[in-house]
Gaussian input, Z-matrix of N, CA and C with variables (Angstrom, degrees):
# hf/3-21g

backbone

0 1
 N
 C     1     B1
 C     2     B2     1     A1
 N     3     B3     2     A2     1     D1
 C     4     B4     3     A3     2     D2
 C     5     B5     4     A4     3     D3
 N     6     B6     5     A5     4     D4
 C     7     B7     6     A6     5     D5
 C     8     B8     7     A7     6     D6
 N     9     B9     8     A8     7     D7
 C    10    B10     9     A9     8     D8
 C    11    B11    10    A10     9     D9
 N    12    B12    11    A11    10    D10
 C    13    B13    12    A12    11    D11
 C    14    B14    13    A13    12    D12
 N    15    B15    14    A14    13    D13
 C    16    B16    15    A15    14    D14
 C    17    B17    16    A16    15    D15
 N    18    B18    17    A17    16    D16
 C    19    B19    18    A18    17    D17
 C    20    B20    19    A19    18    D18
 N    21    B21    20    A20    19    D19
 C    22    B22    21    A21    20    D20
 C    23    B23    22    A22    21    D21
 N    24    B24    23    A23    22    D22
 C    25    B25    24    A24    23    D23
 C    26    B26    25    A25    24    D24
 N    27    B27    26    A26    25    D25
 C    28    B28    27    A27    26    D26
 C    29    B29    28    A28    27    D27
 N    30    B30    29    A29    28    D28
 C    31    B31    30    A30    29    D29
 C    32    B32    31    A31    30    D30
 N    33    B33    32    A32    31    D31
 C    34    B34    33    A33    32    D32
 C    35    B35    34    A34    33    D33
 N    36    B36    35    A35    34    D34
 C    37    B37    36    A36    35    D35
 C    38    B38    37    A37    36    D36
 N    39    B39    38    A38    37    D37
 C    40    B40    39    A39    38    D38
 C    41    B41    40    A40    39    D39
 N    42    B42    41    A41    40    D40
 C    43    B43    42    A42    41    D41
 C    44    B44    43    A43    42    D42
 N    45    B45    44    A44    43    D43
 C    46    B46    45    A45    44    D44
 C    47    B47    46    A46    45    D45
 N    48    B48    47    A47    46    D46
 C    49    B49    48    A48    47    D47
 C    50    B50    49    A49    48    D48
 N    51    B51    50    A50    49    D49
 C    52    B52    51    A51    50    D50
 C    53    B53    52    A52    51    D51
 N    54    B54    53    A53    52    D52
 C    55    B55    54    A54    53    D53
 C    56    B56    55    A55    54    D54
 N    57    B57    56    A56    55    D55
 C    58    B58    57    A57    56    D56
 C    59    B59    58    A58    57    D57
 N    60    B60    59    A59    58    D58
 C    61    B61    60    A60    59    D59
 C    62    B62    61    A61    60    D60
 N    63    B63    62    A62    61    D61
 C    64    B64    63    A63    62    D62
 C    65    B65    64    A64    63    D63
 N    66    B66    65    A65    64    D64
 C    67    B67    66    A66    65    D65
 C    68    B68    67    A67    66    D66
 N    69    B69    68    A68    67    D67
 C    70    B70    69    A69    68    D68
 C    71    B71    70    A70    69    D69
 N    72    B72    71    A71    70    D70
 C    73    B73    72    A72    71    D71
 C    74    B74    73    A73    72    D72
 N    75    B75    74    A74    73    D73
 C    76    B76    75    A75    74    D74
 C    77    B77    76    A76    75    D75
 N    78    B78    77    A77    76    D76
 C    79    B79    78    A78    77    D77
 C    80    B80    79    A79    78    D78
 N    81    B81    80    A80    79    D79
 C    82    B82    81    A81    80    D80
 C    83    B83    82    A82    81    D81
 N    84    B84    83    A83    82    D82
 C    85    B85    84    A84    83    D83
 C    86    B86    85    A85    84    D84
 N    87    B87    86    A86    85    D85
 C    88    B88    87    A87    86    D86
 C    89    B89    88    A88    87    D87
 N    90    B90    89    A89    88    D88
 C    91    B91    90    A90    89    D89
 C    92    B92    91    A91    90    D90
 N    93    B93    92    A92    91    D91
 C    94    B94    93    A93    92    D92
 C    95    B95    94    A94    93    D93
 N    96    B96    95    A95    94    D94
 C    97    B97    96    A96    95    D95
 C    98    B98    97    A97    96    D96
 N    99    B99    98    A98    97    D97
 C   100   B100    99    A99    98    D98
 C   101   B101   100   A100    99    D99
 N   102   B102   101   A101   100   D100
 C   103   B103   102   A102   101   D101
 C   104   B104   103   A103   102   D102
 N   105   B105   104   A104   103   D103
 C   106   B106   105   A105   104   D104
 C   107   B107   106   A106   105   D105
 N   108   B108   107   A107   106   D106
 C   109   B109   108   A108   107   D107
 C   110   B110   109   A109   108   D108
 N   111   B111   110   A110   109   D109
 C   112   B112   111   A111   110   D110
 C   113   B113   112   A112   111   D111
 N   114   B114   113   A113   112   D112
 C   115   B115   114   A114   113   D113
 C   116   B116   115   A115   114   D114
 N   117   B117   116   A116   115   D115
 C   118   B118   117   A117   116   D116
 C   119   B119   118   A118   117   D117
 N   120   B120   119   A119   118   D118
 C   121   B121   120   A120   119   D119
 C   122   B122   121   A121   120   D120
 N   123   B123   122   A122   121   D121
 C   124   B124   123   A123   122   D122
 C   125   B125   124   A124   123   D123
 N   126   B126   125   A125   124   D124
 C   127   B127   126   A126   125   D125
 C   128   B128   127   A127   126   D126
 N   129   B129   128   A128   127   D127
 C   130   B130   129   A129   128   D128
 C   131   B131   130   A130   129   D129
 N   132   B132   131   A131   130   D130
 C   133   B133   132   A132   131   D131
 C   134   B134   133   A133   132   D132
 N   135   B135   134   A134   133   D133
 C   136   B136   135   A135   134   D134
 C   137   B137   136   A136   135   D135
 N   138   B138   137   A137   136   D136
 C   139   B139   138   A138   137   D137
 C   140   B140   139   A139   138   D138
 N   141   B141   140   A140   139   D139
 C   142   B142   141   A141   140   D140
 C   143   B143   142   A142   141   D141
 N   144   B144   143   A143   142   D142
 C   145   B145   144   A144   143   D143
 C   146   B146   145   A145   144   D144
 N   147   B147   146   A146   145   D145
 C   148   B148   147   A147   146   D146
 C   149   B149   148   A148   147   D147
 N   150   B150   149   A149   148   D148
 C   151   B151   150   A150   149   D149
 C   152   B152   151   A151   150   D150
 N   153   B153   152   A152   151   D151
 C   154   B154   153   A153   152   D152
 C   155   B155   154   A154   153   D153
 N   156   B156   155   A155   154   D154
 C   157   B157   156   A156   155   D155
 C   158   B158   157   A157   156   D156
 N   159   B159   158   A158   157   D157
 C   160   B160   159   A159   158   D158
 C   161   B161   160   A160   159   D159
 N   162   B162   161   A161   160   D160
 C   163   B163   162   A162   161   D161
 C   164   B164   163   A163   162   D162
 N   165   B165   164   A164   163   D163
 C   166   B166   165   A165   164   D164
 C   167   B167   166   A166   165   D165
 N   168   B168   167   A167   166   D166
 C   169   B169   168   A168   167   D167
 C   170   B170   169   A169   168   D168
 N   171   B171   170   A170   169   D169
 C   172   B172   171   A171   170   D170
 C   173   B173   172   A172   171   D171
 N   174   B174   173   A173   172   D172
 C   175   B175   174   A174   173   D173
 C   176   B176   175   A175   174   D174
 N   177   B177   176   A176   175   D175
 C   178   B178   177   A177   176   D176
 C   179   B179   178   A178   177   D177
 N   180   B180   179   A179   178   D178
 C   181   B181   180   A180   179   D179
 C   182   B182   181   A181   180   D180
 N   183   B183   182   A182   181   D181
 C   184   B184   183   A183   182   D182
 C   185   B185   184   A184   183   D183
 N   186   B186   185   A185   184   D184
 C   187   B187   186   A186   185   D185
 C   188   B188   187   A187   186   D186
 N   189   B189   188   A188   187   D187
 C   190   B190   189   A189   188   D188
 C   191   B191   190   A190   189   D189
 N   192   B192   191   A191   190   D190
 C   193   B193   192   A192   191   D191
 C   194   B194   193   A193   192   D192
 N   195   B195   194   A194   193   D193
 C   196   B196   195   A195   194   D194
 C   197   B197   196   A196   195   D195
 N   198   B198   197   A197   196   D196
 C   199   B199   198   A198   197   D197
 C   200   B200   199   A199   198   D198
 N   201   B201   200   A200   199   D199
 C   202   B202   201   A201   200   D200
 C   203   B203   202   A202   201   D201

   B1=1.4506
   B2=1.5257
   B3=1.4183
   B4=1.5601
   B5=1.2383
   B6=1.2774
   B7=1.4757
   B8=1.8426
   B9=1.0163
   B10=1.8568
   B11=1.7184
   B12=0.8822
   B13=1.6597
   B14=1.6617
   B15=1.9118
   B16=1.3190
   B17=1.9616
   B18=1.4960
   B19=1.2314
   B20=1.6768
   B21=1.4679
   B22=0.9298
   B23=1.4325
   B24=0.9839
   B25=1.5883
   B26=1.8994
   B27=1.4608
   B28=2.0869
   B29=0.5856
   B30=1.7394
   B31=1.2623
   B32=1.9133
   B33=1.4797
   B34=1.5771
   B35=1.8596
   B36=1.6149
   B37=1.6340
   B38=2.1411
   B39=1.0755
   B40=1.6957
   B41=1.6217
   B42=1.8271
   B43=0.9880
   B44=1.9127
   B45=1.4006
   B46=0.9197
   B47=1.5298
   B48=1.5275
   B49=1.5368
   B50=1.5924
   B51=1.0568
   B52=1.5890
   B53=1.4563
   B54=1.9548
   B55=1.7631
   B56=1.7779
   B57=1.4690
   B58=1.3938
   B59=1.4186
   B60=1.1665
   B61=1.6795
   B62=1.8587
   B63=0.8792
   B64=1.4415
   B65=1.4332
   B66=1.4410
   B67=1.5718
   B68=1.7124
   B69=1.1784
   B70=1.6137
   B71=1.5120
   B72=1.3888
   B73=1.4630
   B74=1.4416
   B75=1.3677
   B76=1.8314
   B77=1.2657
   B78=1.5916
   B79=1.4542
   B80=1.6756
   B81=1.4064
   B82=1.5485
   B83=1.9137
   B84=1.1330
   B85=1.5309
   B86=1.9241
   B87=1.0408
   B88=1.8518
   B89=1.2072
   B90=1.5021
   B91=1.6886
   B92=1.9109
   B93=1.0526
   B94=1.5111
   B95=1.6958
   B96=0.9783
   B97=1.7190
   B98=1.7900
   B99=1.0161
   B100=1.5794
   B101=1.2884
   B102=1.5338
   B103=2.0464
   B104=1.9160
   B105=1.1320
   B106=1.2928
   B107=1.4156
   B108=1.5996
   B109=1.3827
   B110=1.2218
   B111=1.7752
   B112=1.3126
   B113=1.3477
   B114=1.3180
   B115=1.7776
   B116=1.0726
   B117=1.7456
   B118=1.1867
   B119=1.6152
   B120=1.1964
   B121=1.4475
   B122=1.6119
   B123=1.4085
   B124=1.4823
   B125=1.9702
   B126=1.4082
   B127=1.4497
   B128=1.3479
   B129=1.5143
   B130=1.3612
   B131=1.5224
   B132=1.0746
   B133=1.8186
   B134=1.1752
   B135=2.0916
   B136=1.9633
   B137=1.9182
   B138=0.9387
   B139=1.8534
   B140=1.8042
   B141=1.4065
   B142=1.6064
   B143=2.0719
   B144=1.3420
   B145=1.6793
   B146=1.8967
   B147=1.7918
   B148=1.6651
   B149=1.1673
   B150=1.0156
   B151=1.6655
   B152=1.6777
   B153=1.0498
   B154=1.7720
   B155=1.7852
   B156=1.0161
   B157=1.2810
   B158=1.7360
   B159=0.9252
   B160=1.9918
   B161=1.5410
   B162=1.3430
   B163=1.6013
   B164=1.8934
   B165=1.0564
   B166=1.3921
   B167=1.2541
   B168=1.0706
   B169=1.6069
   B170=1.4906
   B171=1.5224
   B172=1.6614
   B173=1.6814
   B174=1.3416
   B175=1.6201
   B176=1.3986
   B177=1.4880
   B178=1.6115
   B179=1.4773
   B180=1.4144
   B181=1.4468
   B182=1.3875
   B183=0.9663
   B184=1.3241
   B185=1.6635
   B186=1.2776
   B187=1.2482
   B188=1.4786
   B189=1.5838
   B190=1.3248
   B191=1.0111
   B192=1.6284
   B193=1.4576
   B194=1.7914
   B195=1.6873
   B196=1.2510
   B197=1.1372
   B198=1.7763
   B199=1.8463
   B200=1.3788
   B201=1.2948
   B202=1.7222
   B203=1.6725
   A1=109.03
   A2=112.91
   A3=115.02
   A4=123.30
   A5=124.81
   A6=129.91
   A7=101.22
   A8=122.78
   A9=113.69
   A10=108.08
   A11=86.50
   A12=100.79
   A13=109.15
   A14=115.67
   A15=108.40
   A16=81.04
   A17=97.62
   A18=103.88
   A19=134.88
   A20=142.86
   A21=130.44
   A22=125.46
   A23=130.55
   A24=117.56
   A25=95.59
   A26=90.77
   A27=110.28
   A28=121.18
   A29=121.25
   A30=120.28
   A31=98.87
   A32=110.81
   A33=104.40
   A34=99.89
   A35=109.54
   A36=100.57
   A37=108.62
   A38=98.53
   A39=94.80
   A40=107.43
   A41=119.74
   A42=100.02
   A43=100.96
   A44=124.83
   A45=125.72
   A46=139.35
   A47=110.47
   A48=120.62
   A49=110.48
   A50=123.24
   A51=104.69
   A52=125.94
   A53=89.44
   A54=106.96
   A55=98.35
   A56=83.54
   A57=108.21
   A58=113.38
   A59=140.44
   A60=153.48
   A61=99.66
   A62=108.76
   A63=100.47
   A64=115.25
   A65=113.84
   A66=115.22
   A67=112.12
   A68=94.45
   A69=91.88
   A70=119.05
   A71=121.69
   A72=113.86
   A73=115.69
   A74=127.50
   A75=103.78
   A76=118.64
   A77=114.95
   A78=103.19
   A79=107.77
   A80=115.13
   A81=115.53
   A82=100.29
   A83=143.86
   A84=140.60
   A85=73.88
   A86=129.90
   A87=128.29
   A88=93.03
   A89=107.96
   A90=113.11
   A91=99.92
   A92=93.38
   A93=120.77
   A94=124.38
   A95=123.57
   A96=115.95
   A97=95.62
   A98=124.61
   A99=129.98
   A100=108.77
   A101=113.15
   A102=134.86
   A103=91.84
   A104=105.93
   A105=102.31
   A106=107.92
   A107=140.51
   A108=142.50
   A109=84.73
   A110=96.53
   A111=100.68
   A112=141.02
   A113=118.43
   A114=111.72
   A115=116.26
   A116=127.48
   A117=125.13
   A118=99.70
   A119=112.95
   A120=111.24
   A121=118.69
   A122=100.04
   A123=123.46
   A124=99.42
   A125=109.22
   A126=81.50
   A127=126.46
   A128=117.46
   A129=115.90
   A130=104.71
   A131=131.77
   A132=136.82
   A133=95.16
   A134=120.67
   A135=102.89
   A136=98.35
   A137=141.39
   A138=126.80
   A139=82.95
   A140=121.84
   A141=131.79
   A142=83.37
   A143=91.96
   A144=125.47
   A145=97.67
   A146=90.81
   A147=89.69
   A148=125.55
   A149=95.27
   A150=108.93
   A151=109.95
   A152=107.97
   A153=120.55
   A154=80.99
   A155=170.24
   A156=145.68
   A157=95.36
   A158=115.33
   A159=122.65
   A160=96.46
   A161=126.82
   A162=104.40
   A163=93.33
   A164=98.92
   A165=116.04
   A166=135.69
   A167=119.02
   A168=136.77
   A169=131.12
   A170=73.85
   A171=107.22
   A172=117.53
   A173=106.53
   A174=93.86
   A175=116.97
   A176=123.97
   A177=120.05
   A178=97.62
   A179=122.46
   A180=118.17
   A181=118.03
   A182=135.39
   A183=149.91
   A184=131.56
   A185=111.87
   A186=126.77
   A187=99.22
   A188=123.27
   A189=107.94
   A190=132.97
   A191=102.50
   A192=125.40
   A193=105.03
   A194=93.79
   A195=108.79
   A196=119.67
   A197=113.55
   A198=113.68
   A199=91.02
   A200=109.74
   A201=140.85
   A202=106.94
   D1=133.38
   D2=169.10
   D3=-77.32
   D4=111.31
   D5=-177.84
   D6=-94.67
   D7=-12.94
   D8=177.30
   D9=-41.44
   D10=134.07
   D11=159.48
   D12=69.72
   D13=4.77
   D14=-155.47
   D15=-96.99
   D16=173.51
   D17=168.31
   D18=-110.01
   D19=140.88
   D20=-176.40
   D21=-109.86
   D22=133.57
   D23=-163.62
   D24=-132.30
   D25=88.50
   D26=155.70
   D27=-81.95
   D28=135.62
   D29=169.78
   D30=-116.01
   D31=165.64
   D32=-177.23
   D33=76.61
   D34=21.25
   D35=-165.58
   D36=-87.31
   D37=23.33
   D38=-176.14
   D39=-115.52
   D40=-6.40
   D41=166.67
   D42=-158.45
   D43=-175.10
   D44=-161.74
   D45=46.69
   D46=-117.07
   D47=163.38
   D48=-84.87
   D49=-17.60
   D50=172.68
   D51=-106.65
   D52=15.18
   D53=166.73
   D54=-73.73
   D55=-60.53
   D56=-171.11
   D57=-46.04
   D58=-50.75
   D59=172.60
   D60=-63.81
   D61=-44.67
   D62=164.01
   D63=-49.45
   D64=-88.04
   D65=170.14
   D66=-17.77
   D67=-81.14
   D68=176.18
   D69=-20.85
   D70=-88.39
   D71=174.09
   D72=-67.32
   D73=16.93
   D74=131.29
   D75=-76.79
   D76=-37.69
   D77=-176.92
   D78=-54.18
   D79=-47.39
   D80=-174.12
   D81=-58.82
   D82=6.51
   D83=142.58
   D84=97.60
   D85=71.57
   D86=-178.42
   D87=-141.39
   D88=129.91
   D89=-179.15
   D90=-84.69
   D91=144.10
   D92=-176.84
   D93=-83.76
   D94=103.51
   D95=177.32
   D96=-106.72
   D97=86.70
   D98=173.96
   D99=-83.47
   D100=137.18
   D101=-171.80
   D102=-119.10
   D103=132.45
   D104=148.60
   D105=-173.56
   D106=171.73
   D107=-152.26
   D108=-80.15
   D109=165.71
   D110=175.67
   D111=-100.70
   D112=174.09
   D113=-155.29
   D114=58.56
   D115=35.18
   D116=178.83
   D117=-81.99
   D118=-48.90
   D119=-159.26
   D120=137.08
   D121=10.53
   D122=-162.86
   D123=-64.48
   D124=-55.08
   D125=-170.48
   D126=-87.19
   D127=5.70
   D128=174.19
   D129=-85.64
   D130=-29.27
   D131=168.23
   D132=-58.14
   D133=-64.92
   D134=-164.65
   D135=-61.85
   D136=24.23
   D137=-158.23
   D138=-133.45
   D139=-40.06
   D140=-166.26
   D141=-59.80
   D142=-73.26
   D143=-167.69
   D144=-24.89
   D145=-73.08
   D146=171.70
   D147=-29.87
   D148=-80.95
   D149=-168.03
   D150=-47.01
   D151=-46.13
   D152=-167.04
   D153=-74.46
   D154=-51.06
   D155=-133.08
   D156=-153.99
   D157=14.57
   D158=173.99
   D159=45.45
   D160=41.62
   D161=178.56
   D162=-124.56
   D163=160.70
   D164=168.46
   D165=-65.71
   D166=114.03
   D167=-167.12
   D168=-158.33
   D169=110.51
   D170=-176.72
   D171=-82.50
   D172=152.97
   D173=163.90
   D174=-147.61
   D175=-168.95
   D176=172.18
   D177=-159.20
   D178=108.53
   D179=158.15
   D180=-73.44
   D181=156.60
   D182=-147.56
   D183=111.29
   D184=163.68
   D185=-141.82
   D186=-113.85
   D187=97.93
   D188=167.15
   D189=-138.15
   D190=142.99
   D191=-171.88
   D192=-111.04
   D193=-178.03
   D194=157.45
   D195=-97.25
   D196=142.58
   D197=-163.90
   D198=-84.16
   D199=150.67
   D200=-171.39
   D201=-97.02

C-alpha cells in the first residue's frame, strides 16, 4: 500500500506507542498532524520528526474530551 503524501492523525504522539506510530509513518514519507497534552514536548518531536525524515508535521497540544 502507498502511504506517500497520505496523512496521519496521532493522538498520545509525544510519548510511548504514539511516539513510536508516529516515527513509523514518517519513515512511510506520511505527513503527520500529532495531538498530545500539554507541555508534553510535542513541538520539539513534530520539528525533530521533520527534519529527521523531511515530511510534514503538524501538531496541537491540548486536552480532549467530550463537553459536559
Amino acid at each position: 500500500m502507498e502511504f506517500h503524501d497520505r496523512w496521519a492523525l496521532i493522538t498520545g504522539a509525544s510519548m510511548g506507542l504514539g511516539r513510536a506510530f508516529a516515527v513509523e509513518c514518517a519513515g512511510r514519507d506520511m505527513r503527520l498532524f500529532l495531538v498530545a497534552l500539554p507541555n508534553s514536548g510535542l513541538p520539539e518531536l513534530a520539528a525533530q520528526i521533520a527534519k529527521e525524515y523531511g515530511t510534514e508535521a503538524r501538531w496541537l497540544e491540548g486536552v480532549l474530551r467530550a463537553a459536559t
